[in-house]
N, C-alpha and C positions, 0 to 999 in steps of 0.2 A: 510434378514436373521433375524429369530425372537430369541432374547437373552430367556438363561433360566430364567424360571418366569415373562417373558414378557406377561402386559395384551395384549389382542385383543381383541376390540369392534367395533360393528357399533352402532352410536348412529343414529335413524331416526325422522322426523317429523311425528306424525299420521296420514298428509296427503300424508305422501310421497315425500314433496315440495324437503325434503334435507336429505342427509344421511353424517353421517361423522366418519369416516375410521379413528378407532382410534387404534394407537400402542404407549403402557405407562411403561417405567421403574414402578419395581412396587413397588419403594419410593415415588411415587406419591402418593399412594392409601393410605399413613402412613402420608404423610404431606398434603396432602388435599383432605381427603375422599371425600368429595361434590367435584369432579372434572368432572362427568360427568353431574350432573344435573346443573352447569355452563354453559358447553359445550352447552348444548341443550339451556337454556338461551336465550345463546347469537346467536346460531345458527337463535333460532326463531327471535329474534328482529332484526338480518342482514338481514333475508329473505325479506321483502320486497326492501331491495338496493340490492339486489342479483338478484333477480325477475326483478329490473326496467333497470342494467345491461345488463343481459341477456336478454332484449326485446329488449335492441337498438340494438344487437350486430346478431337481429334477430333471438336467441335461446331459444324456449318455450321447457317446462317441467322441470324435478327435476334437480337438483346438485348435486354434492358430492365433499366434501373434504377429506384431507387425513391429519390428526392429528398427530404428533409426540411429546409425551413429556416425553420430555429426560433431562440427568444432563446436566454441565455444560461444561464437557469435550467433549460430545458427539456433544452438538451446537458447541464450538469449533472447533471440525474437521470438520462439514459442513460449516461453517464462512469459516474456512482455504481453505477449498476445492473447495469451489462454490462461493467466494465473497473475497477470498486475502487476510483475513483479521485474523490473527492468535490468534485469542482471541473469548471469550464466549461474547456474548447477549442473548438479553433478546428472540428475539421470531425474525426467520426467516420465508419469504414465498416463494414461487417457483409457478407464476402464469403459467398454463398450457392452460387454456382453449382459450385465445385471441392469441397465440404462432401459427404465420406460422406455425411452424416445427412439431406445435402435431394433430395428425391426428384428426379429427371428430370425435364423437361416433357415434355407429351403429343407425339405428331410434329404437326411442323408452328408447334408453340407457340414464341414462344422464349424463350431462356435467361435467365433472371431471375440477374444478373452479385451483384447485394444493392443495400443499403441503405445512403446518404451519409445526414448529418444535417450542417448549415453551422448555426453560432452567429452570429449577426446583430451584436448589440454587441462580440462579440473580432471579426469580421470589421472592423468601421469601425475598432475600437481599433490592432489591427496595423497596417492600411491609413496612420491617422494617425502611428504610432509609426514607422513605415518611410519613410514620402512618398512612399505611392505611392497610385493612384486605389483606391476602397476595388471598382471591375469589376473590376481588372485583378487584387486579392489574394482575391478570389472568386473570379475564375477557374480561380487556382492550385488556391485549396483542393479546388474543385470536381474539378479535374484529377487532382490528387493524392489524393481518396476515389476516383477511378476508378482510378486505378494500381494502391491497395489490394485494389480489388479482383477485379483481373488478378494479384495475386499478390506484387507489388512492395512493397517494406519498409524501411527502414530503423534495422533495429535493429545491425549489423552496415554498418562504416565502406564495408565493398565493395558493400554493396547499396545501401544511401544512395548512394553514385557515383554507381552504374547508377541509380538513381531519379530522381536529379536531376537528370542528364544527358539523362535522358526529356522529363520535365517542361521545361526549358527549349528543348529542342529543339519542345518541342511550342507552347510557350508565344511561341518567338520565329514561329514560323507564324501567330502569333494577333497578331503587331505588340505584344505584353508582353514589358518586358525581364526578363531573368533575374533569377528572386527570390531566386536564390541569392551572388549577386557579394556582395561585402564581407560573405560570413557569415551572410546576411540569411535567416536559415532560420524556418518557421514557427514558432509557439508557442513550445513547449518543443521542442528542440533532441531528434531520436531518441525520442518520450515517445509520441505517438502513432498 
C-alpha cells in the first residue's frame, strides 16, 4: 500500500547489473536529499560481493532489491511483526533469494536478493550520537541490509569479523571511515 506522498523509484546500474526498488517516506527527501545517489554508491561497490554470491549459489545475471525507508514507528511494526521485537532499529533485511519457500525468477528475470527497511530518526540519532555525517551512517546501514542479504551475519563473534571486515573494506572504497574503530558498532551490538 503506497502512503500519500510516498516516493517511488527504481534506482539502476548502467549496466543493468542491479536495480533497486525504492519506496521513501518523503521526510527523507528533507533530511537527506543525497539519499539516492548514496543508494547507488553503495549499490555499486556491493556488486561485486553480490556478483561473487550469486555465482556460488550458481545464479548469473542482474539483482534487484527492494528499499524501504521509513520513520521510526514504521521499522517498529515490522521489528514487532516479523522479528518479536517491540521497538525501532536501525535497518532490517528479509533475504529472499537463498529462501526454499521463494520461488525462482522466470529466465531472464533477475534475482530479487529481499527487502532492506532504513529507520530515518535512529538513522540521524546514531549519526548524532557517533559524529559522523548522518550519508555516511546510511550508507553503512544501507550496506549492511545488503550483506544480510548475501547471507552475512553477525550473531557469532567469527561472523561479525568477517562482516565487518566487508563492510569497512567496502566502506573505505566509498571515502567513509570505518564504523567500526573504537567499538562503534550499529544499534544494538549482534541484535539485528
Amino acid at each position: 500500500m503506497e502512503a500519500d506522498g510516498e516516493i517511488a523509484e527504481i534506482l539502476a546500474a548502467p549496466d543493468g547489473a542491479w536495480t533497486v526498488d525504492v519506496a521513501a517516506d518523503p521526510a527523507w527527501e528533507a533530511a537527506l536529499p543525497e539519499w539516492r545517489a548514496v543508494v547507488a554508491k553503495v549499490a555499486a561497490a556491493a556488486q561485486p560481493a553480490i556478483a561473487e554470491a550469486l555465482a556460488e549459489a550458481g545464479c548469473l545475471g542482474a539483482c534487484e532489491i527492494a528499499l524501504l525507508l521509513a520513520d521510526d514507528a514504521t521499522i517498529r511494526d515490522l521489528n514487532r511483526d516479523w522479528r518479536e521485537k517491540d521497538s525501532a532499529t536501525n535497518v532490517l533485511s528479509f533475504a529472499t533469494w537463498w529462501d526454499d519457500d521463494c520461488p525462482a525468477p522466470p529466465a531472464g528475470a533477475p534475482v530479487h536478493l529481499g527487502d532492506i527497511a532504513v529507520a530515518r530518526e535512529t538513522v540521524f540519532a546514531e549519526a548524532e550520537r557517533d559524529g559522523t555525517l548522518p550519508a555516511d551512517h546510511f550508507a553503512h546501514l544501507v550496506l549492511h541490509g545488503v550483506l544480510h542479504l548475501l547471507g552475512y551475519d553477525h550473531i557469532e563473534d567469527d561472523e561479525a569479523a568477517a562482516m565487518e571486515r566487508l563492510e569497512t573494506d567496502l566502506l573505505r572504497g566509498l571515502g567513509i571511515a570505518d564504523p567500526h574503530a573504537a567499538d562503534l558498532v550499529h544499534g544494538d551490538p549482534r541484535d539485528d
